[in-house]
Structure formats: C-alpha cells, structure tokens
C-alpha beads as a LAMMPS data file, in Angstrom:
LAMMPS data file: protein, C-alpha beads

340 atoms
339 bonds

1 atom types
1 bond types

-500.0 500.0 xlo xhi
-500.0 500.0 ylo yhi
-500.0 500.0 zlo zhi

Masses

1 110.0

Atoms # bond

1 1 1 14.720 5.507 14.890
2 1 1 14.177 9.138 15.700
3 1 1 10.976 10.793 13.613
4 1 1 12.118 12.950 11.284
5 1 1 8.998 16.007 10.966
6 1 1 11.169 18.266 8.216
7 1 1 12.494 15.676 6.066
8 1 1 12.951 18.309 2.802
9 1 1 9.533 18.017 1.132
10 1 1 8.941 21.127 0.307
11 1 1 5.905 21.821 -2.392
12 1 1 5.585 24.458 -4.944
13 1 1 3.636 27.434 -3.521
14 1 1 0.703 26.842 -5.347
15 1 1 0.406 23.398 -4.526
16 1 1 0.623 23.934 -0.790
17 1 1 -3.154 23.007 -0.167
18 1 1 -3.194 19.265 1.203
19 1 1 -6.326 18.351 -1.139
20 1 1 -4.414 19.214 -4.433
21 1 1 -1.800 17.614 -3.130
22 1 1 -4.249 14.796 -3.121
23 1 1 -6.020 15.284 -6.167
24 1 1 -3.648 16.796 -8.411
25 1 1 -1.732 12.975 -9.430
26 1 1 -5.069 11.245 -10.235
27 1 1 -6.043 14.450 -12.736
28 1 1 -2.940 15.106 -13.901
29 1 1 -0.063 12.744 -14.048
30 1 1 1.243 10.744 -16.463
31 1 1 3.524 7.745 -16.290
32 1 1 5.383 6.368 -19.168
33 1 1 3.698 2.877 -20.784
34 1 1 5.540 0.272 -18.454
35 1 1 5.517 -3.377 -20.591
36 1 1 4.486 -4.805 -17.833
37 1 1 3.762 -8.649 -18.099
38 1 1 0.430 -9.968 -16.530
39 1 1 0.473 -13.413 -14.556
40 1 1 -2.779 -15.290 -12.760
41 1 1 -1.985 -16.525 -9.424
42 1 1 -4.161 -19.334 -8.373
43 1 1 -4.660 -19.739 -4.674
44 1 1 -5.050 -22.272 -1.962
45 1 1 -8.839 -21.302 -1.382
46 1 1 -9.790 -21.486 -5.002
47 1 1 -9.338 -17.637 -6.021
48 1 1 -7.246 -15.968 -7.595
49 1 1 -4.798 -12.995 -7.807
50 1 1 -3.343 -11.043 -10.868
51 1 1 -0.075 -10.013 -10.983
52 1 1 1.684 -7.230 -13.230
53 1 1 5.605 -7.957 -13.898
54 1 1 8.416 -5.560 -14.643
55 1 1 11.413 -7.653 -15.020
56 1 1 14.884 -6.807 -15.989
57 1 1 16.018 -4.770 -13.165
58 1 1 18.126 -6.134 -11.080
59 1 1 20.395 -7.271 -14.354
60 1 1 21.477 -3.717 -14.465
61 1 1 23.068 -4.686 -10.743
62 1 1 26.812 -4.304 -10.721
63 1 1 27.692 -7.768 -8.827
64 1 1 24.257 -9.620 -8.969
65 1 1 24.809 -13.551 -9.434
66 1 1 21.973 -15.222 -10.954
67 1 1 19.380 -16.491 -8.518
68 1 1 20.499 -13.012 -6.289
69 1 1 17.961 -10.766 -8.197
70 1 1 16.565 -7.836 -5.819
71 1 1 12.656 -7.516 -6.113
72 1 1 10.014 -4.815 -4.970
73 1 1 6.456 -5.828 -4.281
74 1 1 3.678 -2.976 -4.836
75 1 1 0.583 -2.921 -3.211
76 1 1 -2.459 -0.631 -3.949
77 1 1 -4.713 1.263 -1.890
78 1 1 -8.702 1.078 -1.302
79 1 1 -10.462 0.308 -5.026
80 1 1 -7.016 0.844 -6.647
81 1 1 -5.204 -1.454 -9.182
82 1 1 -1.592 -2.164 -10.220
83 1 1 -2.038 0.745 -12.789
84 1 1 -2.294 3.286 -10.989
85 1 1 -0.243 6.445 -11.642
86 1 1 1.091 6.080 -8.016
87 1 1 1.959 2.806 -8.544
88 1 1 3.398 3.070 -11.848
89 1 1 5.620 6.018 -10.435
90 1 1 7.167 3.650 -7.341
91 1 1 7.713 1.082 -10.019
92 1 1 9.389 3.305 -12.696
93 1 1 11.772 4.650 -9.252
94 1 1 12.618 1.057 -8.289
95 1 1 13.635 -0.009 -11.228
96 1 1 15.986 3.033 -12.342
97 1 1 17.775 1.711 -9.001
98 1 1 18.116 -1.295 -10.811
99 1 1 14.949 -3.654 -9.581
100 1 1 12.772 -6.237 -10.715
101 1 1 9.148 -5.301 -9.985
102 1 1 6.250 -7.208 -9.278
103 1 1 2.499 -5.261 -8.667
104 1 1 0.034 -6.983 -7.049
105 1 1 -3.935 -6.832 -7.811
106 1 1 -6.174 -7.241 -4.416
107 1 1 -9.321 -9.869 -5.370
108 1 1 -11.351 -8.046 -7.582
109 1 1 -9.258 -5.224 -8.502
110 1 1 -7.597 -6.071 -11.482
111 1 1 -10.781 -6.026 -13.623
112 1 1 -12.105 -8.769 -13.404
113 1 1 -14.452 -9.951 -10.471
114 1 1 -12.600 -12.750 -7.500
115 1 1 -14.716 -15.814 -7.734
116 1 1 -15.247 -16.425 -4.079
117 1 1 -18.069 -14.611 -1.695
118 1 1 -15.249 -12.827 -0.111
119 1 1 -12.695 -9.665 -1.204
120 1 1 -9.643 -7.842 0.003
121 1 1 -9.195 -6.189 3.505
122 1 1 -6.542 -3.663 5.340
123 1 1 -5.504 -7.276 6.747
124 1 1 -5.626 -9.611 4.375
125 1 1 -1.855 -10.558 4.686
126 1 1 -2.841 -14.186 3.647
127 1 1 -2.664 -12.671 0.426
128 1 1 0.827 -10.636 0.140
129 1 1 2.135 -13.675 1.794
130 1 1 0.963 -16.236 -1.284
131 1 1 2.658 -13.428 -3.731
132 1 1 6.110 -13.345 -1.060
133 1 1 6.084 -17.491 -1.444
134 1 1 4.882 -17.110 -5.212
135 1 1 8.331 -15.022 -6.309
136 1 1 10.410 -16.989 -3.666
137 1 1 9.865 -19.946 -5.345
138 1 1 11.074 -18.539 -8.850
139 1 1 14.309 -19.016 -8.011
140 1 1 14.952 -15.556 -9.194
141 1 1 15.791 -13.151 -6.051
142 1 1 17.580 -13.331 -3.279
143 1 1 15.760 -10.422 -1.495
144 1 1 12.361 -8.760 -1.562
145 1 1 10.967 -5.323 -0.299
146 1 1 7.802 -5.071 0.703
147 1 1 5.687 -1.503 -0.384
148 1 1 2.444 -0.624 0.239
149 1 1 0.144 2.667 -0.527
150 1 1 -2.277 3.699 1.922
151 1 1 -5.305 0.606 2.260
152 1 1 -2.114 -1.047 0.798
153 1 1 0.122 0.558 2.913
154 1 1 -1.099 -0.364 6.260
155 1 1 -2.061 -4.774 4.664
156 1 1 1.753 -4.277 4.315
157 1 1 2.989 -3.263 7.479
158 1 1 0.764 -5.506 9.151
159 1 1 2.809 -8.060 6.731
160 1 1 6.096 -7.636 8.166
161 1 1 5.208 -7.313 12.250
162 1 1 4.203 -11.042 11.369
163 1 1 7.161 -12.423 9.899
164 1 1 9.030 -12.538 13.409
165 1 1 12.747 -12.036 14.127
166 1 1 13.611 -13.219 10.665
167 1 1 12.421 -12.121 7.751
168 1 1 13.652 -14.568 5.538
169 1 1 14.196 -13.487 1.779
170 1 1 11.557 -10.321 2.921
171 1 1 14.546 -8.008 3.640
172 1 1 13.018 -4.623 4.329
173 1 1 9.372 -2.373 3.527
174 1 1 7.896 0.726 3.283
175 1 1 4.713 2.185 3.521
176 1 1 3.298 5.281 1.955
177 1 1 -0.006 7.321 3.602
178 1 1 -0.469 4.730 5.933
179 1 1 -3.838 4.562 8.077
180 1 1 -2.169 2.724 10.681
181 1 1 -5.148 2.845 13.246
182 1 1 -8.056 2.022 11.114
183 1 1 -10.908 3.278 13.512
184 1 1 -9.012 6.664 14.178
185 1 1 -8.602 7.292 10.328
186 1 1 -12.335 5.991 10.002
187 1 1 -13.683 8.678 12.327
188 1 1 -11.450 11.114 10.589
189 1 1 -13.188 10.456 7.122
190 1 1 -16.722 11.637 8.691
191 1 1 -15.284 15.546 8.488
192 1 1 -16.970 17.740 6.259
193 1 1 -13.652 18.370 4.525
194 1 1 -13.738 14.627 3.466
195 1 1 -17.333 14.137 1.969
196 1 1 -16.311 14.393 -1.506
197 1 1 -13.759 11.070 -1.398
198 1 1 -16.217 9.321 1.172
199 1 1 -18.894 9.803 -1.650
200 1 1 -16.681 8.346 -4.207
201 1 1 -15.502 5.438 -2.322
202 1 1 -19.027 4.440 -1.443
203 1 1 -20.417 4.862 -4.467
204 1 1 -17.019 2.398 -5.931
205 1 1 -17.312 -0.179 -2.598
206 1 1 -20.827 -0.351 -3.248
207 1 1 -20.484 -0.971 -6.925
208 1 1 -18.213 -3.515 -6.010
209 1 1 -20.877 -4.857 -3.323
210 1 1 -23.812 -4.938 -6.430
211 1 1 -21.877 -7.307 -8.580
212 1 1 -21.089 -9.705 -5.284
213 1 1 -24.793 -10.344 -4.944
214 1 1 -25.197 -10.984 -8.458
215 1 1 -22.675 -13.524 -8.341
216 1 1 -23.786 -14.654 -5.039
217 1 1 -27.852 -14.106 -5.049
218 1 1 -29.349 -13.434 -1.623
219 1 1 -26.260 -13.526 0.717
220 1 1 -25.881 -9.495 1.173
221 1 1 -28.006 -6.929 2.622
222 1 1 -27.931 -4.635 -0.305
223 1 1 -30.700 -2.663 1.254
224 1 1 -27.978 -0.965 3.758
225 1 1 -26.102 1.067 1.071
226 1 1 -29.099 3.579 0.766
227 1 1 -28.163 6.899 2.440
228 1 1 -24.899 5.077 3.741
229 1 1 -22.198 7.522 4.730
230 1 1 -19.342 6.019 6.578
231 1 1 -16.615 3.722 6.833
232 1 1 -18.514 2.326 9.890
233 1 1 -21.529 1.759 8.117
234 1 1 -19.687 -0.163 5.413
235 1 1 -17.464 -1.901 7.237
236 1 1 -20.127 -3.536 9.543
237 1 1 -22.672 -4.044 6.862
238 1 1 -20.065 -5.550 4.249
239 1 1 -16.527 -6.087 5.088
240 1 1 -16.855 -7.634 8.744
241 1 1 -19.345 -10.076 7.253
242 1 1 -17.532 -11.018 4.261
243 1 1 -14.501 -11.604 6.138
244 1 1 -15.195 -13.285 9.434
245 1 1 -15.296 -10.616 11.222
246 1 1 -18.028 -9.768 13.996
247 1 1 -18.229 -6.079 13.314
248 1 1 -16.608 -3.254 12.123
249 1 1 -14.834 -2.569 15.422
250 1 1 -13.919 -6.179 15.793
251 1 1 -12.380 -5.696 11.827
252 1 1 -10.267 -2.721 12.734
253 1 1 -8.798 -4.070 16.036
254 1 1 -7.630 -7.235 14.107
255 1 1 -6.515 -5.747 11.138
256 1 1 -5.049 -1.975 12.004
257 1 1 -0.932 -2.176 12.016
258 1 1 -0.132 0.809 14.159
259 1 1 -0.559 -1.299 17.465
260 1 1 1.988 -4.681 16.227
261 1 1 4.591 -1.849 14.576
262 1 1 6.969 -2.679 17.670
263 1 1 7.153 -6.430 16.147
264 1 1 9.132 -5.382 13.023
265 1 1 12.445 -6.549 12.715
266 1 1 13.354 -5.672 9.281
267 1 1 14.128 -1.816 7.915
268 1 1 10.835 -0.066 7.384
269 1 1 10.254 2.920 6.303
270 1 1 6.313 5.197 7.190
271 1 1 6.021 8.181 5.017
272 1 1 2.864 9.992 6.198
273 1 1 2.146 13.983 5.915
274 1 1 1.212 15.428 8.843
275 1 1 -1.786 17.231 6.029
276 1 1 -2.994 13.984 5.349
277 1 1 -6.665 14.196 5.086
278 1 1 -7.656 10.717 5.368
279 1 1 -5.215 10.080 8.331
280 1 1 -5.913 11.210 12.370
281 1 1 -3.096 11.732 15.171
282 1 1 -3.335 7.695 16.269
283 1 1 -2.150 7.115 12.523
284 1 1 1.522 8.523 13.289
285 1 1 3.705 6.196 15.228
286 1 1 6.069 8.178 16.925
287 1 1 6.535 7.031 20.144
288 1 1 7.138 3.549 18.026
289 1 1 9.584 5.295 15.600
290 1 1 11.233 6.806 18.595
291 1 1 12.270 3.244 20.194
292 1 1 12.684 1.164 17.645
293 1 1 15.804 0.492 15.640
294 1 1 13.860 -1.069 12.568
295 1 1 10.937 1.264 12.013
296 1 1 11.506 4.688 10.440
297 1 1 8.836 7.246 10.433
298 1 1 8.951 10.530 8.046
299 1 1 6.196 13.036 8.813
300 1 1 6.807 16.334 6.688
301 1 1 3.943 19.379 7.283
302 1 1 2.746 18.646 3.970
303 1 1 2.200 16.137 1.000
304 1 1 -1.802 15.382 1.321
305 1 1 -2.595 11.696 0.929
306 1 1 -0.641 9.541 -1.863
307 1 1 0.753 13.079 -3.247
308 1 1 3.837 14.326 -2.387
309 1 1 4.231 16.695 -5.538
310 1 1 6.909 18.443 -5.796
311 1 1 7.651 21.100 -8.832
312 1 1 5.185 20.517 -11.626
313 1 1 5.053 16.946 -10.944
314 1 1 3.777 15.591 -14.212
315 1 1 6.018 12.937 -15.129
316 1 1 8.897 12.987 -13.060
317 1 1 9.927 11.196 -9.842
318 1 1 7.597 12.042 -7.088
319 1 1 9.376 12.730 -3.721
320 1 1 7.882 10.576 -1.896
321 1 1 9.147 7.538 -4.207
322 1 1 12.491 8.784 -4.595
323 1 1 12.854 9.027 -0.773
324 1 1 11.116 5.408 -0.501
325 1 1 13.743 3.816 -2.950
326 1 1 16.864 5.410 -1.736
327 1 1 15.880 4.027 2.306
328 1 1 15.875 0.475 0.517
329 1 1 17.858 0.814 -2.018
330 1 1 20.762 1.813 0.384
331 1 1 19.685 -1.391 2.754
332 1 1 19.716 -3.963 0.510
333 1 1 23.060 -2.620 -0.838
334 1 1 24.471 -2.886 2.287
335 1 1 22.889 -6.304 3.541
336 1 1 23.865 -7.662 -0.269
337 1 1 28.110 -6.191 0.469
338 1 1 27.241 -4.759 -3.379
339 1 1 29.021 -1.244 -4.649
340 1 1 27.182 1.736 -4.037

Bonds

1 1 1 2
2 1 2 3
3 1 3 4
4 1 4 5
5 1 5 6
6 1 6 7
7 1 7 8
8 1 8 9
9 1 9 10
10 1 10 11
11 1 11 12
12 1 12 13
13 1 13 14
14 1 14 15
15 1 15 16
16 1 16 17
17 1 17 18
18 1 18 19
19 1 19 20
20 1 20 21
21 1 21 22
22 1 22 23
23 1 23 24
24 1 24 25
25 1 25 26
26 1 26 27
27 1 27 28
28 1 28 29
29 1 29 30
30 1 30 31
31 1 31 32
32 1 32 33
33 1 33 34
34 1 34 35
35 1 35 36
36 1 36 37
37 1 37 38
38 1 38 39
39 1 39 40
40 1 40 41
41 1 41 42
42 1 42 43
43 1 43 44
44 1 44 45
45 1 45 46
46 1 46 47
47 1 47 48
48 1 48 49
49 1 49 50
50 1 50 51
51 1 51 52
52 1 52 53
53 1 53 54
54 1 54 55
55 1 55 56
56 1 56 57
57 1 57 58
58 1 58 59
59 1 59 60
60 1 60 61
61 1 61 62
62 1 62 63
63 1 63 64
64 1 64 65
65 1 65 66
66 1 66 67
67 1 67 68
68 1 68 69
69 1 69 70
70 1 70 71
71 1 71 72
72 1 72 73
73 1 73 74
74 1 74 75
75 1 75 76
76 1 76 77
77 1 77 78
78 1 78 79
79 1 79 80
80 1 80 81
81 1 81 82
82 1 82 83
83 1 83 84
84 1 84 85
85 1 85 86
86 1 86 87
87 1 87 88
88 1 88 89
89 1 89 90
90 1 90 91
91 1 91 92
92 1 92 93
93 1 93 94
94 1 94 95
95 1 95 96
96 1 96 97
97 1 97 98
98 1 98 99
99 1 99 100
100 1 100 101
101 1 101 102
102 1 102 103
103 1 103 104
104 1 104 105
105 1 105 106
106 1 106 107
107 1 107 108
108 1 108 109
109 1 109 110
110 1 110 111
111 1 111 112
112 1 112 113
113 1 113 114
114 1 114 115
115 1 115 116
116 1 116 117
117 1 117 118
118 1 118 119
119 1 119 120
120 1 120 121
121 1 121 122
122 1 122 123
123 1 123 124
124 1 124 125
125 1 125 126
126 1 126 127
127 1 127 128
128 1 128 129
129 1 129 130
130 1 130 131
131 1 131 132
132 1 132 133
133 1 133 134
134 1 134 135
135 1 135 136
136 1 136 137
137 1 137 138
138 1 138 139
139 1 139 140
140 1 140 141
141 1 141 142
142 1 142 143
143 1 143 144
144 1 144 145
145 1 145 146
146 1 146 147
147 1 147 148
148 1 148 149
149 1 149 150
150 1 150 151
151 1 151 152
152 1 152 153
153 1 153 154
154 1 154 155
155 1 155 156
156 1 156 157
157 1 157 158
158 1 158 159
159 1 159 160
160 1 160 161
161 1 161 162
162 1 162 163
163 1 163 164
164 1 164 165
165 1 165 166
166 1 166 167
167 1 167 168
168 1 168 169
169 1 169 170
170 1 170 171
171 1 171 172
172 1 172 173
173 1 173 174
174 1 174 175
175 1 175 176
176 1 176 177
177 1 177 178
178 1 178 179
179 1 179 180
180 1 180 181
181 1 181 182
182 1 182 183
183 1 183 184
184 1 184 185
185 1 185 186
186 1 186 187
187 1 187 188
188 1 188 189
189 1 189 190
190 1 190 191
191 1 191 192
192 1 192 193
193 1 193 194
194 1 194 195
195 1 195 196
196 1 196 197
197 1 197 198
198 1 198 199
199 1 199 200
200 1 200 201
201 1 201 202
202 1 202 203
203 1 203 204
204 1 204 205
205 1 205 206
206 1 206 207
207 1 207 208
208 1 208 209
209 1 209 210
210 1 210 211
211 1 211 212
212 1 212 213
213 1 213 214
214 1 214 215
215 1 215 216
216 1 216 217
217 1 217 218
218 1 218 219
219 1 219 220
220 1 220 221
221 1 221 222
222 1 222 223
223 1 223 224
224 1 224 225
225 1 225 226
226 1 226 227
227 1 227 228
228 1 228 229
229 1 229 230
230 1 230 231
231 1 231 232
232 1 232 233
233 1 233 234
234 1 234 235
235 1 235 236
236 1 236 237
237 1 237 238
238 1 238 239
239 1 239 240
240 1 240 241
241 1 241 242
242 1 242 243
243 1 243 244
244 1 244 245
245 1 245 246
246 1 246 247
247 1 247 248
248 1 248 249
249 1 249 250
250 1 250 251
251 1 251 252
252 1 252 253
253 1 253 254
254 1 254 255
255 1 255 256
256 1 256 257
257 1 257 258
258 1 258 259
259 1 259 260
260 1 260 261
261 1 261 262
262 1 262 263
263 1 263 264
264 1 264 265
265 1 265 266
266 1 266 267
267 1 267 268
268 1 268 269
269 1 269 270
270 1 270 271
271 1 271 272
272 1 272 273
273 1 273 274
274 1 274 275
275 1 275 276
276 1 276 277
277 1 277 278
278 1 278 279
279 1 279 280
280 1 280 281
281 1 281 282
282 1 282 283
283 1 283 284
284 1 284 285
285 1 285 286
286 1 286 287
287 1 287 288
288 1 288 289
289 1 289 290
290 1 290 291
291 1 291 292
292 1 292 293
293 1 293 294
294 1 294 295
295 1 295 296
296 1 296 297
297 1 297 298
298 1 298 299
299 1 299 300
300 1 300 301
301 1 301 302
302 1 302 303
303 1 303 304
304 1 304 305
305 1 305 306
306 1 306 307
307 1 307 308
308 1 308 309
309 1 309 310
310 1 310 311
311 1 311 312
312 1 312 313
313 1 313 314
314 1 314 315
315 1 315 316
316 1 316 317
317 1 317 318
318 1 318 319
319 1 319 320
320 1 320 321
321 1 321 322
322 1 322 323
323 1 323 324
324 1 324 325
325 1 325 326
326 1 326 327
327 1 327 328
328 1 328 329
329 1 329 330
330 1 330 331
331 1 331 332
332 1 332 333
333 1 333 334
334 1 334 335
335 1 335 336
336 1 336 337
337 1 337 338
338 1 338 339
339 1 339 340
C-alpha cells in the first residue's frame, strides 16, 4: 500500500527533539497496574519461556462465540521484558478494543536466567511460533495479531513473511520502530549521537553475557567485552556464536526482515519515524510498501524510537498504539463480519 510520510503525529513543541521522544517514556510514564497472569512455557529444546496474560477482552466483543476470542501477541525489544511501559501501553490499547492479551518474555528476559547456552535473537521466530501454537491450542481464539517493538519488532515481521500464503489463525501484525535491515541500523548505532544507548546496551548484553559463563564455565570469550563498542563487536563475539551463526554479518543477513517483507500475505502494519535514531534509510521499506497490498508502512518526520508522545503523554494512549490498534482492530472486524 502507498507510504503514508504525514500520517497526523504531530508532537508537542517541546517534545520535538527525536531523543526525548526516545527517552521521555522510560523516565516518565506510567501505566496503570495490569493483573496480568504469569504462565511458564516449556519448550521442545528443554527451555523455557514466560508468558504474561491479560484475559477478558475479547468477552466485551459484541458477537464473539466462544472458542472465536480475538488475541494480540506483544513482543519486546533488545533487553526489554513484558513490563515495559511500552508494552503495557499496547496492551492497555488492545484491550479497550476489546482483546485478550498475551506478552511474551524472550529467554532470559523475564527475570530469571534461560537454562540453555543459548538466548534470544532479531530471528529467533522458533520462539513466537511455540507461543502462536501455545494459544492456538487453548481453544480460546479464533484469530491472533502479531506485534512487535523494535528488536521485537523486526523477530516479528520476520514471523509473518514465513507463514506463506496462509496465515492460518495468525490474521494480521504490526511492528513498531522496526530495524528492518539489521547491519544498516548496526552501522547507524556507531554515531556519536548514539553513544549514550550503545553504552547502556553493552553494559546490559554484557551483564547478560557474565551470568552465561557462570552458568556455562569456559564456553565464552569474556575477555572481548573490554573496550567493546559496537553492535559488530557483540554480535560476532556473542550472538553469532551462541546461535549458530558464523559471524555477525552472516547473523544479520539471516535474521534482518526488511529483505523477505514482499512474502507477507497477511495485513501488516510498519510504524517507523523518519527521526528514529537507532534506525538508517535501508530500515524504511518503501519501495515494498509501495507494491504490496498486505504491507503498510507509516513514516511520520518525527516520534524518535519506541516514543511517539503526543501531549503530555504520561498515562494516556500513546499515538503510536492507538494508530497500531485501530489498523487491526478494523481488520479483524472485517475478516470476523462483526459490528463496528
């Protein structure tokens, strides 16, 4: 579909600047407690994930039959966690709209360490596809949406170019900051203007790294983390090995979205600010946008990365999340024949 640039984002004056844009949710905003309901989901390989459950939604349906329950799945982005003021906020606007919601915890991420020698990746679908089958086999719904937040965003996409020309119960997605070419948004992380988040996801990744080799003794090279800088560095010293892959190059080819986007054949939705920080040209899709009838691309001037403030923005519905649930909200309404 045509790539909307202007979509009606339009930020308070004095939060014009795309780094407050970025910064301002994880100082500053506050979600309401959501009750959500934690399950363990054992997998094939031995590990595990933890889910977080918001239930209830889709009874407020007019028309739902039992068994014909609508549910979003949230993912997180790089060292996040289903917690996450972002994530709380798409999960509060989802189920306003009358959804059951299900947040997802990447290995390792929900507090307590995976068990196995290896993590979560930007293409570690395996995963979002054991949580798909997990919630299919309730019994419960009769139509998932996929969302995903940056890191999250682009594991996701990735997601739903794999489920071919059907998508089965997976019925539409969305994806929020999205690096879709990993390498390009790598490279763009090495600017001066992004040394302050690099810093803090090292020092986190690392972190993460340090308890690895005390779980598994001798198997990393702990030694490359000193005066480590880049995504690069990380990638090929950590996540490449961990994962199978040969290097960092060879992890980003395999695992970047942007180039399989043509593949989806389900509504999907890319909100990414053309601000973005963290994101570089390659990480807008356009020309896919332009020629395909499933893939949507929104790409206002501003709205940072994972921001999207709008007025004070302390509690209320971001725009970003009330744009995200309207586009499936409307599609499932439609695909389901339920009133508006």
């Amino acid at each position: 579909m045509p790539v909307v640039p202007n979509p009606g984002f339009h930020p308070p004056p004095w939060l014009r600047d795309p780094h407050w844009q970025t910064i301002w949710p994880t100082l500053f905003r506050r979600v309401q407690t959501i009750p959500w309901r934690r399950e363990r989901l054992e997998l094939w390989d031995g590990d595990f994930l933890d889910l977080d459950w918001w239930e209830g939604g889709s009874d407020l349906v007019r028309g739902a039959k039992p068994g014909s329950g609508r549910l979003v799945i949230l993912a997180h982005g790089l060292e996040g966690n289903s917690r996450r003021p972002y994530m709380a906020g798409m999960a509060r606007a989802f189920h306003r709209r009358g959804w059951n919601v299900l947040s997802w915890n990447f290995r390792g991420c929900s507090g307590v360490a995976n068990r196995l020698f290896r993590s979560y990746h930007s293409g570690a679908t395996e995963d979002l596809s054991a949580v798909v089958r997990h919630a299919e086999r309730t019994g419960r719904f009769g139509s998932i949406a996929v969302v995903g937040f940056s890191l999250g965003g682009n594991l996701t996409l990735k997601y739903l170019t794999e489920l071919g020309a059907s998508g089965g119960i997976v019925r539409g997605g969305a994806g929020v900051s999205v690096p879709c070419d990993l390498e390009a948004a790598a490279e763009r992380m090495t600017g001066p203007d992004c040394a302050f988040y690099m810093k803090r996801f090292l020092k986190d990744m690392g972190e993460k790294m340090r308890a690895k080799e005390r779980q598994f003794p001798g198997k990393l090279r702990l030694e490359a983390l000193e005066g480590m800088s880049t995504f690069r560095q990380f990638d090929d010293a950590f996540t490449a090995p961990l994962h199978g892959f040969r290097d960092a190059q060879d992890y980003w080819d395999q695992s970047s979205c942007g180039p399989r986007l043509h593949q989806i054949r389900v509504p999907t939705l890319i909100v990414n600010a053309a601000d973005d920080p963290f994101l570089a040209p390659a990480c807008f899709p356009a020309r896919t946008a332009d020629s395909s009838a499933w893939v949507h691309l929104l790409a206002p001037a501003r709205g940072g990365h994972v921001g999207f403030v709008s007025g004070l923005g302390l509690s209320g519905e971001y725009w970003s999340e009330t744009v995200v649930a309207d586009f499936l909200t409307g599609r499932f309404r439609e695909k389901d024949g339920l009133p508006g």
